[in-house]
ZALUM-592240 format. One record per atom (N, C-alpha, C): atom name; x, y, z; residue in one letter; residue number from 1. Coordinates in nm, 3 decimals. Each point is the difference from the previous one (the first is absolute). Example, Ala and Ser with C-alpha at 12.3 -4.5 7.8 and 13.67 -1.06 7.14 Angstrom:
REM residues 2
+------+---------+---------+---------+------+-----+
| site |       x |       y |       z | code | pos |
+------+---------+---------+---------+------+-----+
|    N |   1.319 |  -0.569 |   0.780 |    A |   1 |
|   CA |  -0.089 |   0.119 |   0.000 |    A |   1 |
|    C |   0.090 |   0.120 |   0.000 |    A |   1 |
|    N |  -0.035 |   0.105 |  -0.072 |    S |   2 |
|   CA |   0.082 |   0.119 |   0.006 |    S |   2 |
|    C |  -0.077 |   0.109 |   0.073 |    S |   2 |
+------+---------+---------+---------+------+-----+
//
This chain:
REM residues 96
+------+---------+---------+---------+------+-----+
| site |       x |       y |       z | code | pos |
+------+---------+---------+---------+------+-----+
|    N |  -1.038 |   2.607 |  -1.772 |    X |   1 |
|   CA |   0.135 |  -0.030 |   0.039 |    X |   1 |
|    C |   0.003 |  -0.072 |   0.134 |    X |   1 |
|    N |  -0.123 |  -0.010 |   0.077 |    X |   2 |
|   CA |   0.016 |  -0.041 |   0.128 |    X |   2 |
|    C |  -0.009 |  -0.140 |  -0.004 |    X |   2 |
|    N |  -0.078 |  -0.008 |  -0.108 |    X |   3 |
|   CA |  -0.067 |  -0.169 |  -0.037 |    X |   3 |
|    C |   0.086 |  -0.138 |   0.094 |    X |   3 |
|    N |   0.148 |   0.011 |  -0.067 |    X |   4 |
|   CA |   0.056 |  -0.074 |   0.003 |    X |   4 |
|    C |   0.027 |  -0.042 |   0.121 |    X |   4 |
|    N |   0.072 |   0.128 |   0.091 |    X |   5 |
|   CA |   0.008 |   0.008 |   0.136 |    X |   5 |
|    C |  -0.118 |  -0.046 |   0.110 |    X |   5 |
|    N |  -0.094 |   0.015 |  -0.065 |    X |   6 |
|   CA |  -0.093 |  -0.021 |   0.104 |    X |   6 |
|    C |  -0.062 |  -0.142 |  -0.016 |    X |   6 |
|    N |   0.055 |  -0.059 |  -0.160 |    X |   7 |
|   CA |  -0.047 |  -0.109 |  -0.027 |    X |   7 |
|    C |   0.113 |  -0.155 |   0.075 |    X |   7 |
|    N |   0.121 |   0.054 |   0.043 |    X |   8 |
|   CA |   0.109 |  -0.074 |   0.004 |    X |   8 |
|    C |  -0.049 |   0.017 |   0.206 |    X |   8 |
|    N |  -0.007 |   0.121 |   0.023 |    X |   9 |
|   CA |  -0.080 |  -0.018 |   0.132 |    X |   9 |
|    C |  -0.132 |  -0.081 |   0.068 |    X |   9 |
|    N |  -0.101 |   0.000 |  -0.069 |    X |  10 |
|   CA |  -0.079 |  -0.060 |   0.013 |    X |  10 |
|    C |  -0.049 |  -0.133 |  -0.059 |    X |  10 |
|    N |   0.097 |  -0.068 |  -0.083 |    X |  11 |
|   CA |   0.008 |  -0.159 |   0.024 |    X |  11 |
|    C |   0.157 |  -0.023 |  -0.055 |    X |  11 |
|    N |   0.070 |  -0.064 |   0.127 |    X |  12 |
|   CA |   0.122 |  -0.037 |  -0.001 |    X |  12 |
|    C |   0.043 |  -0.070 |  -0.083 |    X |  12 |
|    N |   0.088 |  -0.063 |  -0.074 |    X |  13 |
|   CA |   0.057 |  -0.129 |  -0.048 |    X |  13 |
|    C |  -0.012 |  -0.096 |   0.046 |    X |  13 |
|    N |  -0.032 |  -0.127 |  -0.124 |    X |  14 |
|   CA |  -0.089 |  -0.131 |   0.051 |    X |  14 |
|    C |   0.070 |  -0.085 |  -0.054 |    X |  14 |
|    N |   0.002 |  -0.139 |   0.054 |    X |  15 |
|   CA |   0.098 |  -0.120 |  -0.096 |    X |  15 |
|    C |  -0.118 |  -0.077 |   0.027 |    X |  15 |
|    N |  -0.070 |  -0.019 |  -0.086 |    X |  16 |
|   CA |  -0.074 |  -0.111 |  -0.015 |    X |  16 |
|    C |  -0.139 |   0.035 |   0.111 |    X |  16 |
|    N |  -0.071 |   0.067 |  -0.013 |    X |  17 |
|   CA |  -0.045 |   0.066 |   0.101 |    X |  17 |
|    C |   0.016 |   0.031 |   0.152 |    X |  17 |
|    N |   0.140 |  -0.070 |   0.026 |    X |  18 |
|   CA |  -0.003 |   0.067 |   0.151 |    X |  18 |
|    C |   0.092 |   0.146 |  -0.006 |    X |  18 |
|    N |   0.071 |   0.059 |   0.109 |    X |  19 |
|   CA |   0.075 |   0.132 |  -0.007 |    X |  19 |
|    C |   0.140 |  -0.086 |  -0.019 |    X |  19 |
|    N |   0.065 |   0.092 |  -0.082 |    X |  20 |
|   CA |   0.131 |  -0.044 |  -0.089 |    X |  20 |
|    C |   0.113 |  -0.056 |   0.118 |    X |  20 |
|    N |   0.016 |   0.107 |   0.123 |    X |  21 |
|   CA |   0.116 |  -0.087 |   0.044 |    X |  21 |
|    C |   0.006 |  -0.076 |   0.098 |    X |  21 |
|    N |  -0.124 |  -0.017 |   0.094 |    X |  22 |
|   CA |  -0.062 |  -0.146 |   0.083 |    X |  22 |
|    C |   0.027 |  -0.115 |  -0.143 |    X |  22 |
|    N |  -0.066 |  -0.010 |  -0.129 |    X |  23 |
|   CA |  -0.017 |  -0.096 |  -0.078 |    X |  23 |
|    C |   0.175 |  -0.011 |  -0.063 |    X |  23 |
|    N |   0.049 |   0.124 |   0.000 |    X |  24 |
|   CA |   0.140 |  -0.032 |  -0.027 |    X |  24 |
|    C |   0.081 |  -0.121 |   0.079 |    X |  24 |
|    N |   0.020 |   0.075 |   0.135 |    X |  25 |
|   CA |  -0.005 |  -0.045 |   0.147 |    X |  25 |
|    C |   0.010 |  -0.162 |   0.001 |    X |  25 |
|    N |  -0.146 |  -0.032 |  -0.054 |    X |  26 |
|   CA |  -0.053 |  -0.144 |   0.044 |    X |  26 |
|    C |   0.073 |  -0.092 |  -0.121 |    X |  26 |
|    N |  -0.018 |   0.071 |  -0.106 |    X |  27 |
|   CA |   0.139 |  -0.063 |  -0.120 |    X |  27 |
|    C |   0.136 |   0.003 |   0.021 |    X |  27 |
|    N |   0.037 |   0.109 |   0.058 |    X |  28 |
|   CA |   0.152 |  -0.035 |   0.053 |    X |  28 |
|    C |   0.036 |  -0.075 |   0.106 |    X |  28 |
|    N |  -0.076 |  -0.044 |   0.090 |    X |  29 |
|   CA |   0.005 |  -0.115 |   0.089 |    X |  29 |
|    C |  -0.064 |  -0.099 |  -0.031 |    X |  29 |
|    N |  -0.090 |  -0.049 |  -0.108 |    X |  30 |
|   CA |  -0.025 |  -0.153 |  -0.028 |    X |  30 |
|    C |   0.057 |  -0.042 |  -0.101 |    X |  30 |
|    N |   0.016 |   0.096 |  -0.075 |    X |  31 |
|   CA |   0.126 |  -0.060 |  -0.146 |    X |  31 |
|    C |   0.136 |  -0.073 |   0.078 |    X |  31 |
|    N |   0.052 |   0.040 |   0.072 |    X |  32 |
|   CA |   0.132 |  -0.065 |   0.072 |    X |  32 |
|    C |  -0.034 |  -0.126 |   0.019 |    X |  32 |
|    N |  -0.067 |   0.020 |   0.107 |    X |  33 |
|   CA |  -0.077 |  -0.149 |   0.053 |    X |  33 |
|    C |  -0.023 |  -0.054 |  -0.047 |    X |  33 |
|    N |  -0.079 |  -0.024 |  -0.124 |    X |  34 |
|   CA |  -0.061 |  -0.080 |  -0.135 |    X |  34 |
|    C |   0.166 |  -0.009 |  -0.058 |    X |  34 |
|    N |   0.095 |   0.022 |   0.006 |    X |  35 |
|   CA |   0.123 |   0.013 |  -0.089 |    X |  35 |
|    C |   0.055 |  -0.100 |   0.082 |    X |  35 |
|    N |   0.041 |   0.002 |   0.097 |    X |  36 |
|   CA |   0.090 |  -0.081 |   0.094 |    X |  36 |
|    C |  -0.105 |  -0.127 |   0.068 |    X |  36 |
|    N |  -0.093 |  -0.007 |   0.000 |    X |  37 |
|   CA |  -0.086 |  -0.123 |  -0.020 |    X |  37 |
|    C |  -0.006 |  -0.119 |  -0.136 |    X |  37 |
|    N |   0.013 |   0.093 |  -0.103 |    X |  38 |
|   CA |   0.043 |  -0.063 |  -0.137 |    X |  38 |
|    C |   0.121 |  -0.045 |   0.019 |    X |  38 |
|    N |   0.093 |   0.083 |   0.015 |    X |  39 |
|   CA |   0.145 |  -0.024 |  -0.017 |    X |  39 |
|    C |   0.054 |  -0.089 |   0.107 |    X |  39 |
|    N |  -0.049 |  -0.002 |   0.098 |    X |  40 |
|   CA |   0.094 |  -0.055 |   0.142 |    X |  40 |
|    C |  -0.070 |  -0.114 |  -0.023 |    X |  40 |
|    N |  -0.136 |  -0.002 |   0.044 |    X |  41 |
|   CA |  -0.093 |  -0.124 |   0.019 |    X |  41 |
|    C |  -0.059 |  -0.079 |  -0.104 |    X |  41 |
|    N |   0.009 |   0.071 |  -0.104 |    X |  42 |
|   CA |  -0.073 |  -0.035 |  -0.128 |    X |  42 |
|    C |  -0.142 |  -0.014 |  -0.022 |    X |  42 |
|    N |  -0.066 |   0.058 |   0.072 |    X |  43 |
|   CA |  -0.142 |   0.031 |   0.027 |    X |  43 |
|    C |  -0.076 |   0.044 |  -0.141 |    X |  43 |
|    N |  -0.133 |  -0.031 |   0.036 |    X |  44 |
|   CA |  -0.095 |   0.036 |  -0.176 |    X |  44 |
|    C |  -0.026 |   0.137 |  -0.010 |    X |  44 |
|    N |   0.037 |   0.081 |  -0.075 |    X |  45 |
|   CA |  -0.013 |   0.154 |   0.038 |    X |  45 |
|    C |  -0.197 |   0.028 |   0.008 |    X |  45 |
|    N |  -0.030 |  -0.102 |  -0.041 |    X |  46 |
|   CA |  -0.143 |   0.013 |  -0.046 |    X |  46 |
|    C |  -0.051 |   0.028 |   0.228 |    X |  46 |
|    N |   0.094 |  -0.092 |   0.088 |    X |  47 |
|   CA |  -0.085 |   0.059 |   0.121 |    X |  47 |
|    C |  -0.023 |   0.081 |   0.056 |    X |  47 |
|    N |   0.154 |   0.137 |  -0.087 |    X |  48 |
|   CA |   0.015 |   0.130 |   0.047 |    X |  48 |
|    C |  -0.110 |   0.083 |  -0.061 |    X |  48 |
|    N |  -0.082 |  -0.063 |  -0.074 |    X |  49 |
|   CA |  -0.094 |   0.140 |  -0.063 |    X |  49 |
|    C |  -0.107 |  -0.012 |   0.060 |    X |  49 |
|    N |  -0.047 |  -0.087 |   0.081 |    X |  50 |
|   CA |  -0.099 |   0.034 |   0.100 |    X |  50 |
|    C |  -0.003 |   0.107 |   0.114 |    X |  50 |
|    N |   0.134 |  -0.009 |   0.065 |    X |  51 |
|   CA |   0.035 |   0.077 |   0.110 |    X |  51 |
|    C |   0.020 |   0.130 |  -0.087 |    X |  51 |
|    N |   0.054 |   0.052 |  -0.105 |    X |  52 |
|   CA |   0.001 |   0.135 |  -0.041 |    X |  52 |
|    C |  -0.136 |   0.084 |  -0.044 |    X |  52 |
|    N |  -0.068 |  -0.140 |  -0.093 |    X |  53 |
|   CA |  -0.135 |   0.088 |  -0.007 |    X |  53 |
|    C |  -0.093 |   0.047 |   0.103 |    X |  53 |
|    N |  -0.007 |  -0.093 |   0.124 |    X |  54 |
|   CA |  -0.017 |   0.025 |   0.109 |    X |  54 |
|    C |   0.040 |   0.143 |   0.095 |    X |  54 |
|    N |   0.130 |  -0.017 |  -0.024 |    X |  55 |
|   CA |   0.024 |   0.177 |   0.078 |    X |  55 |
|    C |  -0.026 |   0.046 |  -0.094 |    X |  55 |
|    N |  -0.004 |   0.015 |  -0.132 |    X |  56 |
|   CA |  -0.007 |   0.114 |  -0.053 |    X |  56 |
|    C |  -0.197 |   0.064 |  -0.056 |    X |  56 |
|    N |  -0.071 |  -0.152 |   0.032 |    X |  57 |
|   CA |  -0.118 |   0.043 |   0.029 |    X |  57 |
|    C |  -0.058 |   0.088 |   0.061 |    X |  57 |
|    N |   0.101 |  -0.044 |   0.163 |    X |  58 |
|   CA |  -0.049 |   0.049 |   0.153 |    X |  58 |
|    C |   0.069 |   0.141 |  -0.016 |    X |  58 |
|    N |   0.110 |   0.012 |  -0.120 |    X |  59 |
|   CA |  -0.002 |   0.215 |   0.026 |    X |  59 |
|    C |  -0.051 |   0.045 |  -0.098 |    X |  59 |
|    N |  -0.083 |  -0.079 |  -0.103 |    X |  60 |
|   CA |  -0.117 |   0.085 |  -0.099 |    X |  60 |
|    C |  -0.088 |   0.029 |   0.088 |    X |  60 |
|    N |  -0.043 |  -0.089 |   0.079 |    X |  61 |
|   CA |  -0.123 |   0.014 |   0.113 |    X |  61 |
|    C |   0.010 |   0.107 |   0.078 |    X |  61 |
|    N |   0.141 |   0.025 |   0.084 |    X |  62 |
|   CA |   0.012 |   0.088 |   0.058 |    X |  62 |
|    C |   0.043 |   0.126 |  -0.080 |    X |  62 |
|    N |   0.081 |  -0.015 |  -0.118 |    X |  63 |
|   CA |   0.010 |   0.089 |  -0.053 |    X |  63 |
|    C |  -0.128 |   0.109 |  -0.060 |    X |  63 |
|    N |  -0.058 |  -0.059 |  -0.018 |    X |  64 |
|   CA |  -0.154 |   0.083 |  -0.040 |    X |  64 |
|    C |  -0.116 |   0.050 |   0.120 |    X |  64 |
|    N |   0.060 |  -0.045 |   0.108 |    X |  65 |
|   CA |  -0.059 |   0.050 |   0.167 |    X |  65 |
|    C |   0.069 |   0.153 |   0.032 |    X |  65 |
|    N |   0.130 |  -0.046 |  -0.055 |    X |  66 |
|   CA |   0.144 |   0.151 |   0.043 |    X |  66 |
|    C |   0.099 |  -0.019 |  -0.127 |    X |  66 |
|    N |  -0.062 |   0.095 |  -0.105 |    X |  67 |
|   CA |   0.077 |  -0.008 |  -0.097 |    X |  67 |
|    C |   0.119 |   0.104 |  -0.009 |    X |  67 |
|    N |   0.029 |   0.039 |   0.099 |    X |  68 |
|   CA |   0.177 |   0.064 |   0.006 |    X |  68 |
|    C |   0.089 |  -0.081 |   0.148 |    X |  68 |
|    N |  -0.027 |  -0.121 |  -0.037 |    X |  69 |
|   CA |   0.076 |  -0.103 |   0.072 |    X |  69 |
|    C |   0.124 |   0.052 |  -0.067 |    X |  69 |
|    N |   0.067 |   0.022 |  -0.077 |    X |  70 |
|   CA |   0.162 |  -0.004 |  -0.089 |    X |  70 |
|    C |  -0.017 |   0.160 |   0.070 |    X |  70 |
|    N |  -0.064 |   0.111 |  -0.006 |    X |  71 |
|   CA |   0.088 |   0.116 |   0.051 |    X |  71 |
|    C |   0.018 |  -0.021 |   0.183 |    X |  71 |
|    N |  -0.119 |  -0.083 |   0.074 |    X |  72 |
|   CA |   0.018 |  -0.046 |   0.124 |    X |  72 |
|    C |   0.154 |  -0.074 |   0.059 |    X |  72 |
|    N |   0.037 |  -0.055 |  -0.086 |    X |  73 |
|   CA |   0.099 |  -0.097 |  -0.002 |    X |  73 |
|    C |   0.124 |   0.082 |  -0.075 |    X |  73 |
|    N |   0.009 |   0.097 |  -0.066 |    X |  74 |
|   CA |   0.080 |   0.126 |  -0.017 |    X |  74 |
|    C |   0.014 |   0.057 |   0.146 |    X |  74 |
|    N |  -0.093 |   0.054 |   0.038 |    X |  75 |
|   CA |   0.018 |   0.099 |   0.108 |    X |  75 |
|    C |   0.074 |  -0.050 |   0.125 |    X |  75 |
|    N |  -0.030 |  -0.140 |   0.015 |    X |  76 |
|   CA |   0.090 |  -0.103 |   0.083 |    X |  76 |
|    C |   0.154 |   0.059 |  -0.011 |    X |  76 |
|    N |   0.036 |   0.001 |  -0.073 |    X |  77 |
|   CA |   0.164 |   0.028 |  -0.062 |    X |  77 |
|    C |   0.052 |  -0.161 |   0.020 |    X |  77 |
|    N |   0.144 |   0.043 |   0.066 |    X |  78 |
|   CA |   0.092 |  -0.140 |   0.016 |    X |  78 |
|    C |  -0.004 |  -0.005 |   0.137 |    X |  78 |
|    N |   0.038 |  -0.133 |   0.081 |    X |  79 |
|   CA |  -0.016 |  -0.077 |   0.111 |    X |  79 |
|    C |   0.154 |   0.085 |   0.043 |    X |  79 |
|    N |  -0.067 |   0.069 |   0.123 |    X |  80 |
|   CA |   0.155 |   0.019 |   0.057 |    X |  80 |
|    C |   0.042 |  -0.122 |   0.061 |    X |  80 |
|    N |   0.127 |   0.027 |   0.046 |    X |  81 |
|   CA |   0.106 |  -0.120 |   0.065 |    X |  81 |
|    C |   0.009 |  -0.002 |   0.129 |    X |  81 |
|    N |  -0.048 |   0.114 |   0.062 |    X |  82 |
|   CA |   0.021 |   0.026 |   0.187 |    X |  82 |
|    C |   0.090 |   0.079 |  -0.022 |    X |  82 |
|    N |   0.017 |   0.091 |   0.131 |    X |  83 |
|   CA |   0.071 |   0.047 |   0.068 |    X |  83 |
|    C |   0.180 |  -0.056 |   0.018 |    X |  83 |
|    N |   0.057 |   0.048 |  -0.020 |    X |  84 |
|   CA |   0.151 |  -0.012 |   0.067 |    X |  84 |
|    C |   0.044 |   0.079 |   0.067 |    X |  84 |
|    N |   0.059 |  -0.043 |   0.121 |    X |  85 |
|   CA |   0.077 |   0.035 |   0.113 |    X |  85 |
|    C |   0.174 |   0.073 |  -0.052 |    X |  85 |
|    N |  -0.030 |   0.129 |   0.054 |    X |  86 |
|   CA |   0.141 |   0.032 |  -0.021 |    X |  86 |
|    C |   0.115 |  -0.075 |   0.129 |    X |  86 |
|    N |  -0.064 |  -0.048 |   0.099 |    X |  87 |
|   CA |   0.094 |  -0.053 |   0.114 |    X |  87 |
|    C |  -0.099 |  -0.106 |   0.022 |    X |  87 |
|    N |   0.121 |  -0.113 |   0.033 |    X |  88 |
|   CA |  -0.066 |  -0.092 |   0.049 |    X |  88 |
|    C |  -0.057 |  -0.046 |   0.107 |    X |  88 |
|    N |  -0.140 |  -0.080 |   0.057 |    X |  89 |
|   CA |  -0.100 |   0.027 |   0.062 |    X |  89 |
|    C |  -0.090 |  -0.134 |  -0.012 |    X |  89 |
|    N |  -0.072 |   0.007 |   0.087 |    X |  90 |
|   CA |  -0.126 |  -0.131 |   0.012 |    X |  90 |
|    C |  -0.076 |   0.093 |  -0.061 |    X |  90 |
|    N |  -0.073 |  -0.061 |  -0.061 |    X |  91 |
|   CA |  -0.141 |   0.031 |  -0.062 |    X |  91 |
|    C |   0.059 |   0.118 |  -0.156 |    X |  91 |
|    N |  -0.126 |   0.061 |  -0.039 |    X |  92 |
|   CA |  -0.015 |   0.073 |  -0.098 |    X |  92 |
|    C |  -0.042 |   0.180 |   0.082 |    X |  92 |
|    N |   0.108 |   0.055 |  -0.047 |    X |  93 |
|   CA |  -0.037 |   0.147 |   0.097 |    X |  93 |
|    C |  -0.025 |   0.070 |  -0.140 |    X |  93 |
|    N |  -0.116 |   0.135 |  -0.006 |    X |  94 |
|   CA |  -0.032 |   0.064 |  -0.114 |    X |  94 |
|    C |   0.109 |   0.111 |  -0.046 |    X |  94 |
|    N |   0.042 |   0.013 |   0.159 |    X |  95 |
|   CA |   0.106 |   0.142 |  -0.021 |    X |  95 |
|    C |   0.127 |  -0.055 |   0.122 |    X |  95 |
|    N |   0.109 |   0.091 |  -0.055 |    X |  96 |
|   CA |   0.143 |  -0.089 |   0.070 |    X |  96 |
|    C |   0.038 |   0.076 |   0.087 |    X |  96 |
+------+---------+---------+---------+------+-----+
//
């Protein structure tokens, strides 16, 4: 019964051999780009597949150096925004 658990622990989810959401990541920011290069500029989509196979080489590479890059990048959480001031003030104070 442990199989599974320990099998889903000890090698993460892969897209194409790198870790699933760096390679997600690198598809959700070059698909746009390749989209609005076509569309705006009219560009050959054929120049965008160099630059993707490219990053997505360079995180198989790394991905197989540190293969829980995707729970690393979990543990990150979300980008806070800063601090806000309950009164207004020069600078950024932690407490008001």
């Amino acid at each position: 019964m442990r199989e599974p658990v320990l099998k889903a622990i000890a090698m993460p989810p892969r897209l194409f051999w790198a870790p699933f959401l760096p390679a997600a990541a690198n598809l959700a920011v070059q698909f746009p780009i390749m989209f609005i290069g076509l569309g705006v500029f009219g560009m050959n989509p054929l120049i965008f597949i160099f630059p993707i196979i490219i990053a997505h080489l360079f995180l198989a590479i790394y991905g197989a150096k540190e293969p829980h890059l995707s729970a690393m990048m979990k543990s990150r959480g979300r980008f806070s925004g800063g601090s806000v001031n309950i009164y207004k003030c020069k600078g950024t104070k932690l407490a008001p």
